[in-house]
PLY file of the C-alpha trace (Angstrom):
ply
format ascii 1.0
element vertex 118
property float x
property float y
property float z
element edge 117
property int vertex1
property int vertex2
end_header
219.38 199.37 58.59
222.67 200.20 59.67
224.04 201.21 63.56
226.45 204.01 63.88
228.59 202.98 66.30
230.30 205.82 67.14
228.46 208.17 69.59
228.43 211.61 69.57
230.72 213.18 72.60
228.61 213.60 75.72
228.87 217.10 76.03
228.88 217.84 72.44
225.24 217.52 71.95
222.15 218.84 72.53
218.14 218.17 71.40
215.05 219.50 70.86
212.86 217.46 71.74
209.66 216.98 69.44
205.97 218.36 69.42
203.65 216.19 70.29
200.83 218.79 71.27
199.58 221.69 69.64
197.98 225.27 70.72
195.42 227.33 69.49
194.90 231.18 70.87
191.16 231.40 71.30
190.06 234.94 71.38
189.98 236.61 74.90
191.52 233.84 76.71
193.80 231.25 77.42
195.08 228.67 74.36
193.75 225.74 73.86
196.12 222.76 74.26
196.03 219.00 72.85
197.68 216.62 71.91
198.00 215.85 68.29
200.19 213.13 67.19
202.78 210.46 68.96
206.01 209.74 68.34
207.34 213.28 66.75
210.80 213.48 65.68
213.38 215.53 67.74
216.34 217.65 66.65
219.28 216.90 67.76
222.83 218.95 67.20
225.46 216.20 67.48
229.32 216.83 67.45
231.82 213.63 67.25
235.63 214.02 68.85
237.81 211.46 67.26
240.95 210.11 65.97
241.94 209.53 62.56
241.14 205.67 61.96
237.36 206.67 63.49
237.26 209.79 61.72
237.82 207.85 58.36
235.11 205.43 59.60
232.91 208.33 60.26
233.04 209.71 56.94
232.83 206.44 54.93
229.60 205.85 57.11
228.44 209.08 55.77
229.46 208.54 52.08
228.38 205.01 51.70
226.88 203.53 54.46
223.51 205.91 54.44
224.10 207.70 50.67
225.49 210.67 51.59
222.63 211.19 54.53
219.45 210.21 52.17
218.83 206.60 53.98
218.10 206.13 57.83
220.10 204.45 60.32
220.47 203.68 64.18
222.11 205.45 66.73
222.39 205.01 70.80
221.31 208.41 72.26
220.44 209.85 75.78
217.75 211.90 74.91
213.94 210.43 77.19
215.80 209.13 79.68
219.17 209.11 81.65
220.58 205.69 80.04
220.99 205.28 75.91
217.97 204.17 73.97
217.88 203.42 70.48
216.71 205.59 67.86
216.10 205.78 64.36
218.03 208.54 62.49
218.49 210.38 59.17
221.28 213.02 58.77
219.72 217.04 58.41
221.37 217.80 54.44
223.98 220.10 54.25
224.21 219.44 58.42
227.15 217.10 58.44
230.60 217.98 57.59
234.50 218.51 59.78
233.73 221.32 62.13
237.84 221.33 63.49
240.81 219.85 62.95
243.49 219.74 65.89
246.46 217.25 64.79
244.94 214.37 64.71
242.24 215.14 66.78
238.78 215.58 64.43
235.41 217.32 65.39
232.61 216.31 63.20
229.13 217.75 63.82
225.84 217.10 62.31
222.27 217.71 62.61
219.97 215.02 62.95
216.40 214.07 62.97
215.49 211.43 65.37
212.61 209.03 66.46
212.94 206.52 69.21
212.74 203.25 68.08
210.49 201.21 70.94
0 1
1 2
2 3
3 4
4 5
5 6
6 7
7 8
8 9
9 10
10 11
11 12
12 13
13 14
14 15
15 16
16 17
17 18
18 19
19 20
20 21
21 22
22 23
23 24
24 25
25 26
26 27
27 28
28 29
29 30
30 31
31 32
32 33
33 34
34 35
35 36
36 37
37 38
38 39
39 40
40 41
41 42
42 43
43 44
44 45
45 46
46 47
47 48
48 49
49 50
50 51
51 52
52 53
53 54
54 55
55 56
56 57
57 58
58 59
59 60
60 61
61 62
62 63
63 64
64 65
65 66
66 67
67 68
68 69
69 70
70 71
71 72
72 73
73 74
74 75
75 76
76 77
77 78
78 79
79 80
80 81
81 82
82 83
83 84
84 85
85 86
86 87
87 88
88 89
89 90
90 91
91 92
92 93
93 94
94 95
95 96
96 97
97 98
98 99
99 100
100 101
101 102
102 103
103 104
104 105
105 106
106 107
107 108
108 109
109 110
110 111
111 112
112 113
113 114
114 115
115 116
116 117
């Protein structure tokens, strides 16, 4: 599996974390709440700042690296904790594409679904 090696700006991105409980509204009171799976994938809203050489890399990554999004891949995040961890990522279709171009300045954004990889 391949590691995108480019992380997203710090302050361009932001998650949802995922579900791992569920509720039920019983009638006349309170929900009930449990847990119902581990390890649900988060959303996360990613935006990349970066020159021309890494915005060519960024694209060919893209293109051919994971098929035009289809195939998962690695990427360093800061999502469960305050230092990276690793997690296992696939590109949300139609997500990914040049969001701004300032001279040679390029902002790329995506949506991704992610699972941490322990």
């Amino acid at each position: 599996m391949l590691k995108l090696s480019l992380v997203p700006t710090q302050a361009g991105y932001a998650a949802t974390l995922g579900a791992e409980s569920i509720s039920v509204q019983l009638d006349g009171g309170a929900p009930l709440y449990r847990r119902s799976h581990l390890g649900a994938a988060s959303k996360v809203s990613a935006t990349w700042t970066v020159g021309k050489t890494d915005y060519g890399t960024l694209m060919l990554f893209h293109r051919e690296g994971v098929n035009r999004g289809a195939d998962a891949f690695l990427i360093d995040l800061v999502l469960h904790d305050s230092d990276p961890s690793e997690y296992q990522a696939h590109f949300v279709p139609g997500s990914f594409g040049l969001r701004s171009k300032d001279g040679d300045t390029y902002t790329v954004g995506a949506d991704l679904e992610v699972i941490q990889v322990t």
